[in-house]
C-alpha positions as CSV (number, residue, x, y, z in Angstrom):
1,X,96.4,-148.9,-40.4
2,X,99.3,-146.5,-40.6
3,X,99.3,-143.4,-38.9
4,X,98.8,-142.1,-42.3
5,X,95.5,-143.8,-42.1
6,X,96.5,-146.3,-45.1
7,X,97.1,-150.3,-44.5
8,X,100.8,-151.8,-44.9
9,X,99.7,-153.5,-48.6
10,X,98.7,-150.4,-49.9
11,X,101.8,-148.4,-48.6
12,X,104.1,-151.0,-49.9
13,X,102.5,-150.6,-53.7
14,X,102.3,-147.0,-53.0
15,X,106.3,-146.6,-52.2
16,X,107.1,-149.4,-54.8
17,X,105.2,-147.1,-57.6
18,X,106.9,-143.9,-56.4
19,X,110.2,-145.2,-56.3
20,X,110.5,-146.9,-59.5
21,X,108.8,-143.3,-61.3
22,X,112.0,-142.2,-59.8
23,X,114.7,-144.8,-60.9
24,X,113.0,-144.4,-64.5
25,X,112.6,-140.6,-64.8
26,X,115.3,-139.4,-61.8
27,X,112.0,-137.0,-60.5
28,X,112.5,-136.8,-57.0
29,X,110.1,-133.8,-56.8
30,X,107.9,-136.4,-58.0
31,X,108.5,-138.7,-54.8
32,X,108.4,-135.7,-52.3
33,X,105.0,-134.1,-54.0
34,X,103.4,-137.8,-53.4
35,X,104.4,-138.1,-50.0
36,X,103.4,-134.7,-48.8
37,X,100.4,-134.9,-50.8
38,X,99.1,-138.2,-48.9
39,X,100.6,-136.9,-45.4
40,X,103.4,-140.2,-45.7
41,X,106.5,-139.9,-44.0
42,X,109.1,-142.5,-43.9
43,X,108.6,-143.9,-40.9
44,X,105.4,-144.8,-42.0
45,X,106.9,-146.6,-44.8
46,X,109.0,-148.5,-42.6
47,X,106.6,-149.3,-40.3
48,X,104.6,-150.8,-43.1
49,X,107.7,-152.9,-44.2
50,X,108.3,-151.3,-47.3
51,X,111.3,-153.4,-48.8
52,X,114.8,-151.8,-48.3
53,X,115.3,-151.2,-52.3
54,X,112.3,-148.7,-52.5
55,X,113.1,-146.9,-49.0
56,X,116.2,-146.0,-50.1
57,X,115.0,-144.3,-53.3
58,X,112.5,-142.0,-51.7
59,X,115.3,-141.5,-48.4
60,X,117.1,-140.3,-50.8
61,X,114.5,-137.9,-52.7
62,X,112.9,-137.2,-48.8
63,X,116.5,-135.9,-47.7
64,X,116.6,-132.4,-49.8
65,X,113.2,-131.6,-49.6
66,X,112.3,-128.5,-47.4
67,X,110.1,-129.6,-44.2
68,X,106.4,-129.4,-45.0
């Protein structure tokens, strides 16, 4: 478990789903609103090995948003 309280599979899906909404639809709100909404950072994502294509995506869409 994650200190997010969610296992690495789950996280992995969780950041592959967000990221591809993102690629398809270029909704970053979309990524930030998810991850504040489930109390996920990033480092949680990489702790749970979330591949490097997906991380990058929601870096990206993490980057602008105001602290939460």
């Amino acid at each position: 478990m994650t200190s997010a309280g969610h296992d690495p599979q789950w996280l992995q899906g969780f950041a592959a789903g967000i990221a591809a909404i993102d690629r398809m639809h270029d909704c970053p709100s979309f990524v930030v609103d998810a991850m504040y909404g489930d109390g996920i950072g990033v480092a949680d994502l990489q702790r749970a090995g979330v591949e490097p294509f997906d991380l990058d995506v929601i870096r990206k869409a993490m980057k602008g948003a105001p602290k939460r």
